[in-house]
N, C-alpha and C positions, 0 to 999 in steps of 0.2 A: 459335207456341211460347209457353210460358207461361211470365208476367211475372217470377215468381220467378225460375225458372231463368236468364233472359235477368240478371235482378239478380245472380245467385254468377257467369254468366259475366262480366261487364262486368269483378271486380278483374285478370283474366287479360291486361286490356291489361297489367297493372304486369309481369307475368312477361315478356309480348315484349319491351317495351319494355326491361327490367331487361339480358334477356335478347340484342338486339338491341347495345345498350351495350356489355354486359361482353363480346363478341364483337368488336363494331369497334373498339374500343380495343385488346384485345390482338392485331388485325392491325394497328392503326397501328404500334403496338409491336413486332411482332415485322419489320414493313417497313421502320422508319425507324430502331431502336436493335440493334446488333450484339448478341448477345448476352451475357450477363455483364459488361455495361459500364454506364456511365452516359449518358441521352442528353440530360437536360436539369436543370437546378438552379434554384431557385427560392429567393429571402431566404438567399443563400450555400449551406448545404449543409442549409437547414431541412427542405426540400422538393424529391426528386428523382424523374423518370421512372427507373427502369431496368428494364433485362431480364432478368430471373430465371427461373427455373422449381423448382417445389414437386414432389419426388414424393411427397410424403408428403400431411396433411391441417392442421390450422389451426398454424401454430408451427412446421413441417415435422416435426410428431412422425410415427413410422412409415417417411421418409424410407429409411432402413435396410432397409429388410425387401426382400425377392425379388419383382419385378414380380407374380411369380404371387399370392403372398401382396396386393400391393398392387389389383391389379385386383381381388380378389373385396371386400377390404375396404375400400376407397377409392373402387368403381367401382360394383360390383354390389349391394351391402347399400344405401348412398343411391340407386341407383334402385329400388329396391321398398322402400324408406322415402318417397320422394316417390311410387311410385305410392299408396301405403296413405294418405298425407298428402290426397291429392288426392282421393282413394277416402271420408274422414272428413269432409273439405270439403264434399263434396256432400251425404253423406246427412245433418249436422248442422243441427238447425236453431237453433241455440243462440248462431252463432257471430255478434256483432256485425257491422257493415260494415266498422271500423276493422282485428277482427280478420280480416274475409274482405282486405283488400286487404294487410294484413302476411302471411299467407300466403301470399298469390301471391308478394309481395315476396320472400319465403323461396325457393320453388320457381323462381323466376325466377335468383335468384344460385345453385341447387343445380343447375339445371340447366345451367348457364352452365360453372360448375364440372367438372363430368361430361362434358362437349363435350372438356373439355380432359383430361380423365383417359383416354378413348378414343381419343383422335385425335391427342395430344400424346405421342409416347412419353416425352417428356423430362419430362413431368410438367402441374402447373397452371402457367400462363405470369405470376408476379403484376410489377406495373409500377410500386405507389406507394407511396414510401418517404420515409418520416418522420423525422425527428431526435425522440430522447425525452427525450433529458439527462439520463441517469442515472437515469430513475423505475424503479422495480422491479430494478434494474440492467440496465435495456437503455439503449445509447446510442439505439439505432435503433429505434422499432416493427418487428417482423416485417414485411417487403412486402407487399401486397395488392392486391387488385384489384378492381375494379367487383361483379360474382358477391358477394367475401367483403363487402365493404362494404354490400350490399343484406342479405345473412343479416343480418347484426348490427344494422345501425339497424332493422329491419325486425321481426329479433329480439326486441330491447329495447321496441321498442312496443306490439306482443302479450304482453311479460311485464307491462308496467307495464298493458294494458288490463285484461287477466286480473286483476293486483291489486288493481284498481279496483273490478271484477265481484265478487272476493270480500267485500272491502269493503262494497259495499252491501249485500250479497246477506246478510251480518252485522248490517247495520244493520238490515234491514228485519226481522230475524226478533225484532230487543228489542222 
């Protein structure tokens, strides 16, 4: 198999492994904490396990809308956006290593996500809930779970590489 390729496959461990995570955690979760309740608390009420369920997408925006409505837009549009993502991955040859393994990183919580939008009728299962103290006027960060926590740091590092990439890529041309 040639070298390269066997290179774009290797970031895809981060996807199982992301992948593997945000799955057994939300079966601990959904085995050990009843649902809708609290099942562990951490530095008083800074940091708590619970069990929630999202039918909506990031913020529970969408929540509202008619399963039908929800499954094409919440279920089926992200998976032929991760297949086209993954479909761009391969033929790119542009993309750094940092940015191949935030990708996976990305697809790995999108797909994590989507496990739970098909299989979950009650929605995304999320477990980790934060005290905010009032920033933005949330008491509480929205809950989350492994899946959204890989998009987002995962996110953020491919935006800032990207900004780096332009950066130079500016510099070089004075």
């Amino acid at each position: 198999m040639d070298t390269k390729f066997l290179a774009k496959l290797l970031p895809f461990s981060l996807t199982a492994a992301v992948l593997a995570a945000d799955q057994l955690t939300k079966l601990a979760v959904s085995v050990l904490v009843r649902p809708w309740s609290v099942g562990f608390s951490l530095w008083g009420d800074f940091f708590r396990i619970i069990h929630v369920y999202n039918p909506g997408i990031a913020f529970s925006i969408g929540g509202g809308l008619s399963h039908d409505i929800r499954s094409i837009l919440f279920g089926l549009m992200p998976l032929i956006v991760i297949v086209i993502v993954i479909g761009v991955y391969f033929r790119s040859t542009d993309l750094t290593s940092l940015q191949r393994w935030c990708v996976a990183g990305i697809v790995g919580g999108g797909l994590g996500n989507l496990i739970d939008r098909f299989f979950r009728p009650e929605g995304v299962l999320d477990f980790l809930d934060v005290k905010f103290y009032g920033l933005f006027g949330l008491e509480r960060w929205p809950t989350f779970n492994v899946a959204d926590s890989a998009v987002v740091v995962c996110g953020i590092l491919l935006l800032i590489s990207i900004l780096f990439m332009m950066k130079d890529s500016r510099g070089d041309a004075k």
